[in-house]
C-alpha positions in Angstrom: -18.3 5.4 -1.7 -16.5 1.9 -2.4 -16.4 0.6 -5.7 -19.2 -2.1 -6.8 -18.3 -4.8 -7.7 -20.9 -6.3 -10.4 -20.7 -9.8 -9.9 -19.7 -11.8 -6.7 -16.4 -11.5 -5.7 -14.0 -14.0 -6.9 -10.2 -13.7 -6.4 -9.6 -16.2 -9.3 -11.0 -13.1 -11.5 -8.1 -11.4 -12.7 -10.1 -7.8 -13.1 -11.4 -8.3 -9.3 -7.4 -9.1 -8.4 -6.2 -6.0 -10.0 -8.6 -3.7 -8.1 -8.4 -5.6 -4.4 -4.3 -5.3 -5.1 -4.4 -1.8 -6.0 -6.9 -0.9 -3.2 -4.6 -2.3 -0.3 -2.0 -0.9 -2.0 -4.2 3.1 -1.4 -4.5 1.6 2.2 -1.3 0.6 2.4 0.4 4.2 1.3 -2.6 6.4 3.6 -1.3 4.4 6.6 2.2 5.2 5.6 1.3 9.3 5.2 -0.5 9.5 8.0 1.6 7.5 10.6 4.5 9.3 9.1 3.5 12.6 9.3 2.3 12.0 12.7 5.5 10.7 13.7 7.4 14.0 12.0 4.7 16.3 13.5 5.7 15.6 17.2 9.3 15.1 16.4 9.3 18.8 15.1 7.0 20.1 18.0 9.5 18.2 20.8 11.9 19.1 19.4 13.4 16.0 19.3 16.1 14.3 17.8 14.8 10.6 17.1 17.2 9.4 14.6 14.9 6.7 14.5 11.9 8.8 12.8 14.5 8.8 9.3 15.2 4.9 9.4 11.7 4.5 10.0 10.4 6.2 7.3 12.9 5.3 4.9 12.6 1.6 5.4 8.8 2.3 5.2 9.0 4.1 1.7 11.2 1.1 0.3 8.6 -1.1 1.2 5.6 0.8 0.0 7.5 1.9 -3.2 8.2 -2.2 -3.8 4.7 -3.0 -3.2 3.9 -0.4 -5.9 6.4 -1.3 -8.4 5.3 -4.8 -7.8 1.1 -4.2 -8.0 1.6 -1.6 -11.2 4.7 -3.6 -13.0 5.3 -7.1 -11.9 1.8 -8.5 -10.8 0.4 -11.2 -13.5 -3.0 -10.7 -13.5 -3.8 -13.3 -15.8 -6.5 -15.8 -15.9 -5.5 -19.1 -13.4 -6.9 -21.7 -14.7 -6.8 -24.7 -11.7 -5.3 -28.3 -12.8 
């Protein structure tokens, strides 16, 4: 089950930015684990020798690993006040 959020959504919050970041950021590295592993499962049942598959998933890993560094480590999530 989702989280509930206890008042109505607001992305000026700061508490409701932390938890949509961090949640993309769960979607984010599930796409990455199973689209990888997908990808490694056929290359290892073909056989195959996609040099592709490494550049893929290493570029992929630098990006998810930056999006993490910058949701847990860099993100201000401050209140914004407007003026």
């Amino acid at each position: 089950m989702p989280p509930r959020w206890p008042r109505k959504p607001d992305r000026n919050d700061p508490a409701y930015r932390k938890l949509d970041d961090r949640m993309n950021f769960a979607v984010h590295v599930a796409i990455f684990a199973a689209s990888n592993s997908g990808i490694w499962f056929l290359r290892t049942l073909q056989h195959a020798d996609w040099t592709w598959t490494v550049w893929l998933t290493l570029v992929w890993l630098s990006v998810a690993i930056a999006h993490g560094v910058y949701i847990f480590a860099i993100a201000d999530y401050s209140y914004k006040t407007h003026g």
